[in-house]
Backbone as ProteinMPNN parsed JSONL, in Angstrom:
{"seq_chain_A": "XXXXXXXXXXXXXXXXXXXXXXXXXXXXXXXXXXXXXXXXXXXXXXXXXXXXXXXXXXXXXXXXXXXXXXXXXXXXXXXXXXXXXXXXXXXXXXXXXXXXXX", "coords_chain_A": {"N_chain_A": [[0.845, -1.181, 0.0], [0.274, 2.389, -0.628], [2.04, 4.962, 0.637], [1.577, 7.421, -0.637], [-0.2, 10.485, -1.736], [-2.562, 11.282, -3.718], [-2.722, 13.581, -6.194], [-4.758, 16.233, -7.099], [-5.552, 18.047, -10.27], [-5.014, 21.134, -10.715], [-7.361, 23.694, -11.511], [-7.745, 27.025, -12.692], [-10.285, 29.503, -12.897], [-11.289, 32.643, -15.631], [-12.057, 35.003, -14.016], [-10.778, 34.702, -11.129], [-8.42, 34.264, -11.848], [-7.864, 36.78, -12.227], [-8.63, 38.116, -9.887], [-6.125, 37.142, -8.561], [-3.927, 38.194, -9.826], [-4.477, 40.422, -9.758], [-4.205, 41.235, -6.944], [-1.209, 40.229, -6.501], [-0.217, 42.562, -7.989], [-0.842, 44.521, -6.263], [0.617, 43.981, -3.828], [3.168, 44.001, -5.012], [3.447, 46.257, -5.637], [3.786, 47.875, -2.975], [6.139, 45.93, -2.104], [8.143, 43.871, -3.512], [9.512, 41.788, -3.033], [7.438, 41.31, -1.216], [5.616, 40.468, -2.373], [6.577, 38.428, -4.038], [6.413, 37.044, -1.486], [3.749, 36.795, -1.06], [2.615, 35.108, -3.358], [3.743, 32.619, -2.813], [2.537, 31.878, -0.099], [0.297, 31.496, -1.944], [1.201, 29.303, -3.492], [1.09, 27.655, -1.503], [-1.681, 27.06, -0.689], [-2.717, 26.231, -2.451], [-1.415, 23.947, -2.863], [-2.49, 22.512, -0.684], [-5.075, 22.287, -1.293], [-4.798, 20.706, -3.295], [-3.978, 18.531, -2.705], [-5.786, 17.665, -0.27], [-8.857, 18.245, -0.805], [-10.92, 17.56, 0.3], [-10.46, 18.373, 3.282], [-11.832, 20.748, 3.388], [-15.204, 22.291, 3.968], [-18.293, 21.969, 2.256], [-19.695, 25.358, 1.405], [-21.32, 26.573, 0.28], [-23.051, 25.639, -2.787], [-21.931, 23.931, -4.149], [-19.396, 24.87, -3.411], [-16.137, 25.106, -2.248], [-14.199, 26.127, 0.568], [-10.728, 27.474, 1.099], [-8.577, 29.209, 3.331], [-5.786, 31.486, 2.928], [-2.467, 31.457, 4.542], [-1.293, 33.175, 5.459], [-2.117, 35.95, 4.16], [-5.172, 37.855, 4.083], [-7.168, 35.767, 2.118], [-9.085, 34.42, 0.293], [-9.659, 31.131, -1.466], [-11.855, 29.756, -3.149], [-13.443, 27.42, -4.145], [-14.057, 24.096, -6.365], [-14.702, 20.794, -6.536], [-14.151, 18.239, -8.849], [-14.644, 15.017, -8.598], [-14.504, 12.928, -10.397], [-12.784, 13.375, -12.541], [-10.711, 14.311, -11.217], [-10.228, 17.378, -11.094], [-9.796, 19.923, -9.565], [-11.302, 23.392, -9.326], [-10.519, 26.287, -9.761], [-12.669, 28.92, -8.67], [-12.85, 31.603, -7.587], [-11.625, 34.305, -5.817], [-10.609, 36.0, -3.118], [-10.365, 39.074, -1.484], [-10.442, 38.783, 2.488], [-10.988, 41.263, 3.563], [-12.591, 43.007, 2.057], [-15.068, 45.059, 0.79], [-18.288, 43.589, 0.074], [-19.134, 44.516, -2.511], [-17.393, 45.225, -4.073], [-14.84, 43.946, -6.672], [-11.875, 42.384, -7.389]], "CA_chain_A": [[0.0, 0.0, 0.0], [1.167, 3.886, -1.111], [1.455, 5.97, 1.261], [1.506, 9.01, -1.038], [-1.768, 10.927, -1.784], [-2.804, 11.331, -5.355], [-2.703, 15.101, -6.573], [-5.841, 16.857, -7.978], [-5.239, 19.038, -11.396], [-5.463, 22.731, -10.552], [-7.5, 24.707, -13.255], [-8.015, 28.67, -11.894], [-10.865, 30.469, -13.856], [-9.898, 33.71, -15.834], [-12.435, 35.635, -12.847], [-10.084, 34.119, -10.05], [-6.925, 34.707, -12.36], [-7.61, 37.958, -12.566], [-8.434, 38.367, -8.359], [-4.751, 36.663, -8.145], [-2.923, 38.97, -10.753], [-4.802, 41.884, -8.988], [-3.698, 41.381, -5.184], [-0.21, 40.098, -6.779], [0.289, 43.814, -8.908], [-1.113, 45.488, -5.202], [1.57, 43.584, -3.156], [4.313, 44.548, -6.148], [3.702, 47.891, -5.838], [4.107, 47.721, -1.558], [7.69, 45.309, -2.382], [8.682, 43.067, -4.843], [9.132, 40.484, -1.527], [6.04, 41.182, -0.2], [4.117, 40.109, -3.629], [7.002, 36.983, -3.82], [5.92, 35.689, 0.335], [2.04, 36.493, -1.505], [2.776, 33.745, -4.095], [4.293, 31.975, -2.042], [1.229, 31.702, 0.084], [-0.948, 31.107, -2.6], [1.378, 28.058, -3.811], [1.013, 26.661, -0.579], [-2.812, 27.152, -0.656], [-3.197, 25.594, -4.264], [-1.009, 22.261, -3.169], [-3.41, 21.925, 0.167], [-6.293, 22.079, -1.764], [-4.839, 20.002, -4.496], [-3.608, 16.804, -1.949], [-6.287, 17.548, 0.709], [-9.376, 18.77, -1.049], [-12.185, 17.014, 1.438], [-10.734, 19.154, 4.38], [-12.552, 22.12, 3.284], [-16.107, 21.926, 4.011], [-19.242, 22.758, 1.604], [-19.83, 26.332, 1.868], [-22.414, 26.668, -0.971], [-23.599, 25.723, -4.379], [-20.546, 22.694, -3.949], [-18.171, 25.25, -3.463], [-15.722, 24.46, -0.931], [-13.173, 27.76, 0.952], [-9.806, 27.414, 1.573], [-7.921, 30.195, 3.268], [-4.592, 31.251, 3.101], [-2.178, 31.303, 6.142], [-0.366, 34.478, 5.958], [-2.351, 37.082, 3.669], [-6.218, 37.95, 4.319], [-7.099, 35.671, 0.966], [-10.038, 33.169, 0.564], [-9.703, 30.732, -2.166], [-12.964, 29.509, -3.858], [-13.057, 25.9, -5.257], [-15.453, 23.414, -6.513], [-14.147, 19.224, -6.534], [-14.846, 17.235, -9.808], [-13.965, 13.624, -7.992], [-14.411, 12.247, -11.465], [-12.009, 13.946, -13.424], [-9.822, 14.655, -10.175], [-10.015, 18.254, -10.875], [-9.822, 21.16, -8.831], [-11.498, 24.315, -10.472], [-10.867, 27.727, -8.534], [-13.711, 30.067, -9.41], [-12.928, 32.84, -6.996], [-9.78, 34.535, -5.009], [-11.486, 37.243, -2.417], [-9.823, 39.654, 0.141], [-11.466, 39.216, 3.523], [-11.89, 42.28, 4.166], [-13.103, 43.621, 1.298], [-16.329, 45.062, 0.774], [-18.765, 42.522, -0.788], [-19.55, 44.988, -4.182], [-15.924, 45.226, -5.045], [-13.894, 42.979, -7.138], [-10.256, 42.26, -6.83]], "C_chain_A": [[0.889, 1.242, 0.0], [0.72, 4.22, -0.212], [1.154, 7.439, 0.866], [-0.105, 9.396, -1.472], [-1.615, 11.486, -3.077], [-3.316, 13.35, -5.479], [-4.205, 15.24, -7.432], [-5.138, 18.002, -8.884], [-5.986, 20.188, -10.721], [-6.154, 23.281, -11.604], [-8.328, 26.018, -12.038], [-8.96, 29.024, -13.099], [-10.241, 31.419, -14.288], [-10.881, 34.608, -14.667], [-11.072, 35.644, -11.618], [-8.696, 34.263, -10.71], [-6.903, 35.952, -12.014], [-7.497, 38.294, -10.842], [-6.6, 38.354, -8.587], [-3.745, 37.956, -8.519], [-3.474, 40.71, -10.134], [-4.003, 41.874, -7.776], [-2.078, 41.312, -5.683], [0.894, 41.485, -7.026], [0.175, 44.156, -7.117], [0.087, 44.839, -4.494], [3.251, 43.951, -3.777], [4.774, 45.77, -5.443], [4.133, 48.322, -3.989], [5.717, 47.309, -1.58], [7.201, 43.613, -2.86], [8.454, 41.484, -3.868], [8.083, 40.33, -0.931], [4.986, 40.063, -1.086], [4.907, 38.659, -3.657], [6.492, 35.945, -2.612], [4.476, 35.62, -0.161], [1.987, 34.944, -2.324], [3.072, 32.723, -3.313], [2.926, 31.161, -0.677], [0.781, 31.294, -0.352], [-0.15, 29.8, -3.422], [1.194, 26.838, -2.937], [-0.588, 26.207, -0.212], [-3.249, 26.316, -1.793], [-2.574, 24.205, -3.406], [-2.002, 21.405, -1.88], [-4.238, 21.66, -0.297], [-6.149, 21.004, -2.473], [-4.651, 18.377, -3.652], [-5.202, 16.5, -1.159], [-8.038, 18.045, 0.399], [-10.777, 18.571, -0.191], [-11.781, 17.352, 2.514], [-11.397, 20.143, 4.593], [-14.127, 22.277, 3.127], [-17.309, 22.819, 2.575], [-19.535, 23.816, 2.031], [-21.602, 26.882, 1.301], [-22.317, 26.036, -2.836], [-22.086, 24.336, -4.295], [-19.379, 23.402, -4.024], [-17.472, 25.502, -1.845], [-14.47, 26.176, -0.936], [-12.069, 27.192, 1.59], [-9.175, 28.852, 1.813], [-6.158, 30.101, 3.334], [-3.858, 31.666, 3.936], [-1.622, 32.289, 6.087], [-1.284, 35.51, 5.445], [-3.839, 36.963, 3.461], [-7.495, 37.203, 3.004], [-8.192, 34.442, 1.207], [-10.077, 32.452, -0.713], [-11.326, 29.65, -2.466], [-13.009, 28.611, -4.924], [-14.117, 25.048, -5.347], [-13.982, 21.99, -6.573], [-14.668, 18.744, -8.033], [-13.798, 15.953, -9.429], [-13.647, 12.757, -9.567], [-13.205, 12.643, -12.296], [-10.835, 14.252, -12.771], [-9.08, 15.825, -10.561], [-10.455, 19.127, -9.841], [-10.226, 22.497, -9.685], [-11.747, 25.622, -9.379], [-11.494, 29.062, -9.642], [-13.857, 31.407, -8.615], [-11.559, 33.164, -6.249], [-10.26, 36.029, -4.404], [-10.423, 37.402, -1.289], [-10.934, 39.466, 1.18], [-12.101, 40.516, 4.292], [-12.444, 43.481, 3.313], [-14.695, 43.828, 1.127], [-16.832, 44.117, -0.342], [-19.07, 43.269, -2.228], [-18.505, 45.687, -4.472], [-15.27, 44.489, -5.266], [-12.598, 43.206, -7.237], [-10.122, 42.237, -8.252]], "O_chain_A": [[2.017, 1.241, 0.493], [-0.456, 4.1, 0.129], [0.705, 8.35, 1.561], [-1.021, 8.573, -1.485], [-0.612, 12.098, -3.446], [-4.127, 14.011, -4.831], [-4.612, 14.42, -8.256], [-4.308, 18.772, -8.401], [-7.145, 20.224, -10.307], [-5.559, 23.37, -12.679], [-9.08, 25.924, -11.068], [-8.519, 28.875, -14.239], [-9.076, 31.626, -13.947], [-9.98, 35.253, -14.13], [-10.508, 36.707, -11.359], [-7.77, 34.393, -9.91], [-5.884, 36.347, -11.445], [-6.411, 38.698, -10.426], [-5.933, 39.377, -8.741], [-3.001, 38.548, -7.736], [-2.881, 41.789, -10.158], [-3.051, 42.652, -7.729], [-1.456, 42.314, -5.332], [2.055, 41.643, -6.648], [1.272, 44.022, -6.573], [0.967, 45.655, -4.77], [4.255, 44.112, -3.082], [5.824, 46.163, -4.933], [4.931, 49.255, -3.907], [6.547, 48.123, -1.173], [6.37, 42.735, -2.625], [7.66, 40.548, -3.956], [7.773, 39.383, -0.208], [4.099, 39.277, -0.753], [4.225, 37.673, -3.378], [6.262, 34.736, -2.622], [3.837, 34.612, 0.144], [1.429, 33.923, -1.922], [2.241, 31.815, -3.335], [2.656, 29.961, -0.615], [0.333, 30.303, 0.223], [-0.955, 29.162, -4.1], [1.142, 25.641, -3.221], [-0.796, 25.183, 0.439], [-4.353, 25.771, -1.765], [-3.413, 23.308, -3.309], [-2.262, 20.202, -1.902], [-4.622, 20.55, 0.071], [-7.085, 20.206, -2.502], [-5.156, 17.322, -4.036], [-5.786, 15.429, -1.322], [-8.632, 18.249, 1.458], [-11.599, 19.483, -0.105], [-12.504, 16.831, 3.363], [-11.649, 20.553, 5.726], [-14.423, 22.421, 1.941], [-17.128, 23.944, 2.108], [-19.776, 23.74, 3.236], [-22.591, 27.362, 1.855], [-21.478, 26.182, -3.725], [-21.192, 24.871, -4.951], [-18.379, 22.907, -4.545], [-17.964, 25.878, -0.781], [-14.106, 26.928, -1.84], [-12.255, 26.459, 2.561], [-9.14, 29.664, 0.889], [-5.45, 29.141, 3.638], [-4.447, 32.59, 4.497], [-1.196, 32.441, 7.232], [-1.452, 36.31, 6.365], [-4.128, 36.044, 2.695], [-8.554, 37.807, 2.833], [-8.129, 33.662, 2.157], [-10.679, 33.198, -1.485], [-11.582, 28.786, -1.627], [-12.764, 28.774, -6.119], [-15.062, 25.134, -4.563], [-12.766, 22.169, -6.629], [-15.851, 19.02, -8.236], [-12.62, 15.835, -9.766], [-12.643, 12.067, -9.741], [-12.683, 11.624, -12.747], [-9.85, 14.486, -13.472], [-7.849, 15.845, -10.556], [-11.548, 18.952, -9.303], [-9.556, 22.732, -10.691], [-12.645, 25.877, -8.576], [-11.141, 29.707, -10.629], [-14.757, 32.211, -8.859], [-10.613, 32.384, -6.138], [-10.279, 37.041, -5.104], [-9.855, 36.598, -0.549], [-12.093, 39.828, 0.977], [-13.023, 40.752, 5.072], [-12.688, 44.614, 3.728], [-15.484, 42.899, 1.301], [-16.206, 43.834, -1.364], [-19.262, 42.483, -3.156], [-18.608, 46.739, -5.103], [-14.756, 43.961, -4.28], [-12.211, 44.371, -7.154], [-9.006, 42.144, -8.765]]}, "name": "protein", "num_of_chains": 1, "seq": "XXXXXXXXXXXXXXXXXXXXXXXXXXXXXXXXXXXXXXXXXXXXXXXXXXXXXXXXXXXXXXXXXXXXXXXXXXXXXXXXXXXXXXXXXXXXXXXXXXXXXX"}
């Protein structure tokens, strides 16, 4: 028996690209390092989701929330068990007001 855990395919919408490439430019423009430890974050957020994707409970509509551990960031994912994708359809600041997009 394996003990390794089978990877889910990442696919990011272009909505949720664009969140990413937004907060990414805003962290740029703060330092260059700041926006690298952001990524950095959000690679470590993508490979939890991608090994571990049934820790993150139904939130709505089958979309499941992962946050990320250093920068105020809520990732927004749906499961296709069949296809053993991962499909991120959102990338929200928490403390953003709800009728503004990233």
């Amino acid at each position: 028996m394996s003990s390794e855990r089978e990877t889910h395919k990442v696919l990011v919408l272009p909505g949720a690209e664009k969140g990413l490439k937004n907060a990414y430019d805003y962290y740029w423009s703060l330092s260059p390092e700041l926006a690298e430890k952001f990524l950095l974050s959000i690679e470590e957020a993508f490979n939890t989701i991608a090994l571990y994707p049934l820790l993150f409970q139904i939130k709505y509509l089958e979309t499941r929330i992962a946050f990320t551990s250093v920068f105020p960031y809520a990732v927004h994912f749906q499961l296709n068990s069949v296809k053993k994708e991962i499909i991120i359809g959102g990338f929200y600041h928490q403390h953003q007001k709800k009728n503004r997009t990233n």
